[in-house]
N, C-alpha and C positions, 0 to 999 in steps of 0.2 A: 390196807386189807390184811388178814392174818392170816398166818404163813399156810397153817394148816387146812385155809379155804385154797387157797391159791394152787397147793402141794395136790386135795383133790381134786380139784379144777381138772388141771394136766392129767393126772390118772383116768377121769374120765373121759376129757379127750384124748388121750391115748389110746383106751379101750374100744371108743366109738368108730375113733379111726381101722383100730385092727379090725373089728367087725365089718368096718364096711368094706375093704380091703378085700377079706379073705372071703367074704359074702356068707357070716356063718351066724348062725343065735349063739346066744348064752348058752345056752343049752350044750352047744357042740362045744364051744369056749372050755367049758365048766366041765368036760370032759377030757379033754385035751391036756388043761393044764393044769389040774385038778385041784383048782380051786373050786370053794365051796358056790352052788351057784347064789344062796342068800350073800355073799360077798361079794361077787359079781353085781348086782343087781344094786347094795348098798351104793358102790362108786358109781356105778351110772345115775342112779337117784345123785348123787354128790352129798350123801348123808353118813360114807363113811368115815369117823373122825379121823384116826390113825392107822393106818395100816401097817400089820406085822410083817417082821422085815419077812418072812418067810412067803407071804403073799405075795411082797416086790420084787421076791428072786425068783417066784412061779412066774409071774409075769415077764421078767427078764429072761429068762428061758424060752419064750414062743418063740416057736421057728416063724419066720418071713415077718417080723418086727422092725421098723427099719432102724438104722444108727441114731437117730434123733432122739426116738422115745426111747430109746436103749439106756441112752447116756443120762436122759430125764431119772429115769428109774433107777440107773447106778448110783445119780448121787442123790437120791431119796435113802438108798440102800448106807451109801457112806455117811452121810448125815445120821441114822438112827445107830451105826456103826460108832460113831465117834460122843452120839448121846449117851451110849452104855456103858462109854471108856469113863466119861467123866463118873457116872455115876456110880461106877468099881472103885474109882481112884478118892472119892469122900468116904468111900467105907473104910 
């Protein structure tokens, strides 16, 4: 499978989880952590390609998130982290 199906996969179920969890819409989501709600909606669809590191650190910011998807989302965070070093370091 390729990474970056797999990578939304998990974001989606992450998201699905915190919603059911905190019993809240997109809407309130998308107010909270003030991500855009068409980008919201992208990973639930599972039709967002790549997510900006700035998205995975709004996400990793929600209070009551638990350790699992935390750590999911850090190293999504250190992975594009370490994609941007490479590509500073061919310049």
């Amino acid at each position: 499978m390729d990474k970056d199906f797999i990578e939304n996969n998990n974001l989606e179920k992450i998201l699905k989880n915190y919603l059911k969890q905190e019993n809240m819409t997109i809407n309130t989501l998308s107010k909270e952590s003030k991500i855009k709600l068409e980008t919201i909606k992208k990973i639930l669809e599972n039709s967002y390609n790549k997510p900006h590191r700035a998205t995975l650190e709004k996400l990793y910011n929600l209070n009551k998130l638990n350790l699992d998807d935390k750590e999911c989302i850090k190293n999504l965070i250190e992975k594009k982290l370490k994609k941007n070093q490479k590509i500073l370091m061919r310049i």
